[in-house]
N, CA, C and O of each residue as an XYZ file, in Angstrom:
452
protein
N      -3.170     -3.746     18.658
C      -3.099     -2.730     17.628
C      -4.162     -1.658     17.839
O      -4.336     -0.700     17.086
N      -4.827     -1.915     18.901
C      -5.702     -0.781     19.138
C      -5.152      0.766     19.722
O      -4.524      1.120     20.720
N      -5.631      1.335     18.761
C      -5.541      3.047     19.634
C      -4.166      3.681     18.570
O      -3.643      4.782     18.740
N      -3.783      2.710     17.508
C      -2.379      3.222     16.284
C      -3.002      3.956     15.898
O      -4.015      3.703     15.246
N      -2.539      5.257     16.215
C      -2.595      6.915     15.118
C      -3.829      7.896     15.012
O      -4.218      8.820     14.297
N      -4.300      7.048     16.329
C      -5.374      8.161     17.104
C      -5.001      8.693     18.208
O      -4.294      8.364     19.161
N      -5.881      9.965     17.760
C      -5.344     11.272     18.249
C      -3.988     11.760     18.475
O      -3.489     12.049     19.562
N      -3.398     11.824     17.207
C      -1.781     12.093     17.089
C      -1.860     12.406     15.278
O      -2.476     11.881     14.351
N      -1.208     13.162     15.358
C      -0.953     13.977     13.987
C       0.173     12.527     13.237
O       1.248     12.037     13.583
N      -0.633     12.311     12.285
C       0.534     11.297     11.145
C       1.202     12.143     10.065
O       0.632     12.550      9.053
N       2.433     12.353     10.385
C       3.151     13.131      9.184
C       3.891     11.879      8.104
O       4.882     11.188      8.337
N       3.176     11.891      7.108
C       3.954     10.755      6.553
C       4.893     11.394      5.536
O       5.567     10.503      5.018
N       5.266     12.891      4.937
C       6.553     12.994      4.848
C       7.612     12.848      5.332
O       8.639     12.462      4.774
N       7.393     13.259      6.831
C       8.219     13.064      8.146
C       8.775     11.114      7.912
O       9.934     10.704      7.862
N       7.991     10.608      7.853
C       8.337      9.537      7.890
C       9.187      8.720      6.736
O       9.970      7.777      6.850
N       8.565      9.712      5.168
C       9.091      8.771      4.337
C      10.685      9.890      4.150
O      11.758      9.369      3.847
N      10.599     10.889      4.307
C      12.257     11.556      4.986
C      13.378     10.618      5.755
O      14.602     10.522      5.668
N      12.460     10.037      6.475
C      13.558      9.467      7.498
C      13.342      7.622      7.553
O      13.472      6.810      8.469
N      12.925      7.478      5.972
C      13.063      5.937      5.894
C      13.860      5.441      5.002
O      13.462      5.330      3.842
N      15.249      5.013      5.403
C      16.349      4.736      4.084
C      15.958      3.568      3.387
O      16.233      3.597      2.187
N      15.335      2.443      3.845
C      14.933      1.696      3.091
C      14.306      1.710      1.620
O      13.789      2.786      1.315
N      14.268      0.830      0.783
C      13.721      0.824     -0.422
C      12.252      0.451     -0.852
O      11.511      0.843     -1.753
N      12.126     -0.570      0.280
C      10.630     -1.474      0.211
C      10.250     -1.562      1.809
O      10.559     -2.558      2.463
N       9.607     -0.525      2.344
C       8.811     -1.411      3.331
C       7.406     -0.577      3.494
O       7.160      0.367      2.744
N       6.508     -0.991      4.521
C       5.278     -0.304      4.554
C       5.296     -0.326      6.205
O       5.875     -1.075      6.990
N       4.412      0.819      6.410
C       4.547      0.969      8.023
C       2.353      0.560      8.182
O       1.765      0.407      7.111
N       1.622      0.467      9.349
C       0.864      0.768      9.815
C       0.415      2.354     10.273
O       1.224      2.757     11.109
N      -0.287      3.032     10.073
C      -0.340      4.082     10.682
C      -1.818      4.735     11.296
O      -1.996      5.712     12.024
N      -2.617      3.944     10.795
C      -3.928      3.806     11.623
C      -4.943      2.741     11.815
O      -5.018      1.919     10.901
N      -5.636      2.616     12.700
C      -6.861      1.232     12.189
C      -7.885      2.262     12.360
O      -7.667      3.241     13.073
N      -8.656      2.143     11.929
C     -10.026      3.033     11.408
C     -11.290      2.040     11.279
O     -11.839      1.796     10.205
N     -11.643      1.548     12.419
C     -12.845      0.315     12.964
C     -11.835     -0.990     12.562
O     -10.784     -1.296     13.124
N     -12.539     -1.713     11.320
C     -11.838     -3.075     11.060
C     -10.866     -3.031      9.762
O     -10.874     -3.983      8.983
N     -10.059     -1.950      9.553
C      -9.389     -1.322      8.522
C      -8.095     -0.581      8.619
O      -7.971      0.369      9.392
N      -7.098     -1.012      7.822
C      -5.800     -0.360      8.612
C      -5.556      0.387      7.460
O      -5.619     -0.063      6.316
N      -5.215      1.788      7.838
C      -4.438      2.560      6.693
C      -2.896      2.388      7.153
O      -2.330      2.446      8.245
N      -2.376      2.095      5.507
C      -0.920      1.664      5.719
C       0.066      2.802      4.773
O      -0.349      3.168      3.674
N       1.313      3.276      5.287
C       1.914      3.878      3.937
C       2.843      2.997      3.538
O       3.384      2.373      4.451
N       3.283      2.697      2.136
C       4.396      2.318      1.812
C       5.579      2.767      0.679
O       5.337      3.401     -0.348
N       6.647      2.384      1.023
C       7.684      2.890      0.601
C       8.087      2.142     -0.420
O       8.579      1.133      0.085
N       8.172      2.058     -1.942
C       8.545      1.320     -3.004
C       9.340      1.616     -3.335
O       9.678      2.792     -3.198
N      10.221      0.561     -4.068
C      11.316      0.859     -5.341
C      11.802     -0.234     -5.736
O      12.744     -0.813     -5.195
N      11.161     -0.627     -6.772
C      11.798     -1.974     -7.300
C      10.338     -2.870     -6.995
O       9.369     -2.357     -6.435
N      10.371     -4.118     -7.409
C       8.808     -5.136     -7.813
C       8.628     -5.821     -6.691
O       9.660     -6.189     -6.129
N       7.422     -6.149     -6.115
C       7.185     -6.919     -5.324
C       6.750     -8.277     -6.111
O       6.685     -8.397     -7.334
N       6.442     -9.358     -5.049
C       5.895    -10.710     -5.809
C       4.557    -10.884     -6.100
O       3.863    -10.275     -5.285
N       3.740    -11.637     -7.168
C       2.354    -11.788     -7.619
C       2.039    -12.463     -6.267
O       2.788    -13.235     -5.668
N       0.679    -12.006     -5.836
C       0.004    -12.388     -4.989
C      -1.397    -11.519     -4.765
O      -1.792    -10.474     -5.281
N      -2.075    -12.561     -3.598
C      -3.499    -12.199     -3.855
C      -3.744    -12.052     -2.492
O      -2.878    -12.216     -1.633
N      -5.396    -11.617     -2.176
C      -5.864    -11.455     -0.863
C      -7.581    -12.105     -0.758
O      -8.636    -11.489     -0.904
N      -7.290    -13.924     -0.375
C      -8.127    -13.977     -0.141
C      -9.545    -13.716     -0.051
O     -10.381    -14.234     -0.791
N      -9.807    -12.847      0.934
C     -10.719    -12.360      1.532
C     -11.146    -11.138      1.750
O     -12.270    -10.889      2.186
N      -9.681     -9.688      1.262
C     -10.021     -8.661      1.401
C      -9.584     -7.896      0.376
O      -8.405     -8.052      0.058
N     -10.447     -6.849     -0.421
C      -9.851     -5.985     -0.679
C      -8.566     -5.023     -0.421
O      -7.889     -5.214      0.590
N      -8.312     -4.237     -1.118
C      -6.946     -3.379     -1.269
C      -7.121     -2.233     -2.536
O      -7.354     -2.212     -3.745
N      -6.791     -1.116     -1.183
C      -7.129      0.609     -1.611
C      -5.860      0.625     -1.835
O      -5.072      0.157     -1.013
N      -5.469      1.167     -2.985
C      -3.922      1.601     -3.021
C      -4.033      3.774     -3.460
O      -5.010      4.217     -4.065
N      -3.255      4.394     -3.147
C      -3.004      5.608     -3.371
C      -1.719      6.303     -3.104
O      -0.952      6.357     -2.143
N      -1.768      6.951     -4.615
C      -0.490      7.291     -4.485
C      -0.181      8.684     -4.277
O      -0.801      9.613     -4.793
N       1.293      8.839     -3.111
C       1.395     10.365     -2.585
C       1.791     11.267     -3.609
O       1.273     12.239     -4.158
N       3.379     10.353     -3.743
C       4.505     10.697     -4.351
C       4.774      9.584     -5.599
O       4.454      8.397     -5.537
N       5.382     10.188     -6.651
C       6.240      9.090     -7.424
C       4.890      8.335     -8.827
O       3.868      8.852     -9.278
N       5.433      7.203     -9.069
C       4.464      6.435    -10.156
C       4.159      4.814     -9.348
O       4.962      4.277     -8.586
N       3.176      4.402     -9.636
C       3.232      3.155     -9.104
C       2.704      2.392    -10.312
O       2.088      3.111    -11.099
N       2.786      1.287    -10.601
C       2.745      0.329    -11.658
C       2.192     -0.553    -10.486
O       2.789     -0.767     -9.431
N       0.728     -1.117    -10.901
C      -0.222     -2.281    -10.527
C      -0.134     -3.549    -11.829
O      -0.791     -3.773    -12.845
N       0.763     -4.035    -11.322
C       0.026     -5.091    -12.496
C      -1.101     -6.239    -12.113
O      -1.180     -6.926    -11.095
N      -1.932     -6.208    -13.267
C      -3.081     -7.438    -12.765
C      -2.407     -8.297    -13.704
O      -1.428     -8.062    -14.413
N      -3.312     -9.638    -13.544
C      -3.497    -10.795    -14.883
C      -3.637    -10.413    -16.473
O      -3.419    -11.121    -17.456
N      -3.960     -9.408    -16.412
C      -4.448     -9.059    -17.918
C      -3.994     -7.334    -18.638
O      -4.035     -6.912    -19.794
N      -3.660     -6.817    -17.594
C      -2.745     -5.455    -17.781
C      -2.406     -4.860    -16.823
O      -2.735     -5.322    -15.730
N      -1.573     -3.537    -16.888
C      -1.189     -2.767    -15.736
C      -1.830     -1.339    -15.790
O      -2.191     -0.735    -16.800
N      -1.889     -0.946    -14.542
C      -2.565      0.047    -14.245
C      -1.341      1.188    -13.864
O      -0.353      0.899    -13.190
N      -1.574      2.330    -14.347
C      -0.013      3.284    -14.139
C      -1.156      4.099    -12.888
O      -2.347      4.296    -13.131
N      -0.485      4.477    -11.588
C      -0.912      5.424    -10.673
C      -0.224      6.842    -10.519
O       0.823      6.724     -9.882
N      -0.425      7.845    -10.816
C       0.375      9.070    -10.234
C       0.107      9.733     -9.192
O      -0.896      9.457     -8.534
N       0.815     10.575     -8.896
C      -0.102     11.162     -7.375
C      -0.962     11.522     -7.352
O      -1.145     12.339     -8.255
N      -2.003     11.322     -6.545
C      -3.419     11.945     -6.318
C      -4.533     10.561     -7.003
O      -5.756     10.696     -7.020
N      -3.969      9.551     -7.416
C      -4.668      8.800     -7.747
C      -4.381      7.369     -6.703
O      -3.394      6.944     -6.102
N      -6.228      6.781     -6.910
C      -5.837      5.506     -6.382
C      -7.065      4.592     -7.323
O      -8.010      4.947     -8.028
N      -6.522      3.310     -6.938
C      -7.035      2.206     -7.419
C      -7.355      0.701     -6.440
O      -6.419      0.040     -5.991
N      -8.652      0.364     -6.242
C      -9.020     -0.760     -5.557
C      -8.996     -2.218     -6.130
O      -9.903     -2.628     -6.854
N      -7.722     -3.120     -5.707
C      -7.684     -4.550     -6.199
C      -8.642     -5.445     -5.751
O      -8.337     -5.917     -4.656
N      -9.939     -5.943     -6.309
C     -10.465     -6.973     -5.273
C      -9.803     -8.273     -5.131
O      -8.970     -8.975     -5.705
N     -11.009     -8.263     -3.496
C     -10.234     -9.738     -2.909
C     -10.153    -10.794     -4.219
O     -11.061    -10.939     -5.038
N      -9.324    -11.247     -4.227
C      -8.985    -12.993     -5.060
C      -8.262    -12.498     -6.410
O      -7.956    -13.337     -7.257
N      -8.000    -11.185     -6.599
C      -7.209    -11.026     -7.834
C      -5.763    -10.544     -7.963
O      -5.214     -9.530     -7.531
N      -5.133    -11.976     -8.967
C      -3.600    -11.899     -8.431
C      -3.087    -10.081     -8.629
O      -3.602     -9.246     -9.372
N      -2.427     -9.984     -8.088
C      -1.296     -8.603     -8.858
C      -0.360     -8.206     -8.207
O      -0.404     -8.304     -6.981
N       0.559     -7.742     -8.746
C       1.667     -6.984     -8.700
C       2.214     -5.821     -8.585
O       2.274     -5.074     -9.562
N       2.837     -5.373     -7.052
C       3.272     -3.880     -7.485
C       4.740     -3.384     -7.802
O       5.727     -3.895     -7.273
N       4.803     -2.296     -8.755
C       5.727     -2.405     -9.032
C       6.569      0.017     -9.027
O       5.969      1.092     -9.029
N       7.344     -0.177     -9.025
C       7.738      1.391     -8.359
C       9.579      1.394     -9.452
O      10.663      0.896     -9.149
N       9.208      2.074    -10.524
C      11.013      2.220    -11.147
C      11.607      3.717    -10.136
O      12.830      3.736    -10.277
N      11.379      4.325     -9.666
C      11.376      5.472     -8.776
C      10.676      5.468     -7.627
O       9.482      5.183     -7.716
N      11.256      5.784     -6.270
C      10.424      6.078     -4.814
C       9.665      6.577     -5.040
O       9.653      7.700     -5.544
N       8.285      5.563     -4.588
C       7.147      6.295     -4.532
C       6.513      5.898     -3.091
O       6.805      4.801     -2.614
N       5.818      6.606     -2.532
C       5.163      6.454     -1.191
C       3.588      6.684     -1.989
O       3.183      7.493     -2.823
N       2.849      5.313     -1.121
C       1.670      5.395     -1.320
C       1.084      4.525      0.004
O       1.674      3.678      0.675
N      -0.613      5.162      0.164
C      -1.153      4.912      0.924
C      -2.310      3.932      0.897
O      -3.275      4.136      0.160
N      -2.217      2.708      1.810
C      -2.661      1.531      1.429
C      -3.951      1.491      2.125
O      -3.579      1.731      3.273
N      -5.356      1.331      2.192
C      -6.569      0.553      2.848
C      -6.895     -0.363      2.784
O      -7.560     -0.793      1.841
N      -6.438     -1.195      4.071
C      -7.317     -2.638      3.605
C      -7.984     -3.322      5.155
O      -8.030     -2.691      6.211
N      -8.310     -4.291      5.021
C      -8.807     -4.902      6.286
C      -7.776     -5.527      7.134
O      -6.772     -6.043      6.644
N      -7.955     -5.495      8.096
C      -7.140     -5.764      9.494
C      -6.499     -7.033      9.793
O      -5.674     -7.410     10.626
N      -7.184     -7.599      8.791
C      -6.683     -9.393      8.417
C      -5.842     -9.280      7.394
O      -5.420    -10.420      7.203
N      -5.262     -8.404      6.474
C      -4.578     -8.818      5.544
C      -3.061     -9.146      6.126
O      -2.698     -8.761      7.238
N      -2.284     -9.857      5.286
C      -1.821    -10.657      5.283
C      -0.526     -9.896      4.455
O      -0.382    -10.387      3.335
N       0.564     -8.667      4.810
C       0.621     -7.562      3.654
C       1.676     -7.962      2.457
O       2.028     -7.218      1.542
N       2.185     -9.612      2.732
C       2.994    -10.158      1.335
C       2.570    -10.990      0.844
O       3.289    -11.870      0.371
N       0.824    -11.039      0.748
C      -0.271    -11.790      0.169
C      -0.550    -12.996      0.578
O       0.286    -13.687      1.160
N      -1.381    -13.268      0.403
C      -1.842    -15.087      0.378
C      -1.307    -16.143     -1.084
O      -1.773    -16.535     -2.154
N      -0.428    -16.222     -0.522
C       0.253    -17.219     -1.630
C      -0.197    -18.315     -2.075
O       0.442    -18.951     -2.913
């Protein structure tokens, strides 16, 4: 995975244009021991957690719904929010939204169950 999305222009409209899917997330850089990821939502993913690493979430396009244990967090564009490691949550998207993920190079991206 060394050398993803250096020195090369990342267009991630380009990308979320030409992704018919509903739910997936791509890789698009590692940045030392850290991968920036985009992903493509619509509809809930499953409760789960991360061990050992944090998780940058930001959103491009659209609304994103974080749910934790104890409430949900609404994201719009231009905003982001950091889950720490060991806390369950949930994401959730009623409309395509593309958002951009930071986390460490070990994660695991349909949680530690």
């Amino acid at each position: 995975m060394d050398g993803i999305g250096h020195i090369q222009i990342i267009d991630t409209a380009e990308l979320d244009r030409n992704t018919p899917e509903k739910w997936t997330n791509f890789t698009l850089s590692k940045v030392n021991d850290s991968l920036v990821r985009m992903g493509i939502f619509e509809g809930e993913f499953h409760w789960h957690h991360h061990d050992l690493e944090d998780e940058f979430f930001f959103v491009v396009s659209g609304k994103l719904l974080l749910d934790l244990e104890d409430k949900t967090i609404e994201l719009l564009p231009h905003q982001g929010f950091t889950v720490p490691r060991g806390v369950e949550h949930r994401t959730r998207a009623e409309e395509r939204t593309v958002v951009l993920m930071v986390e460490g190079n070990t994660v695991k991206p349909r949680g530690d169950l």
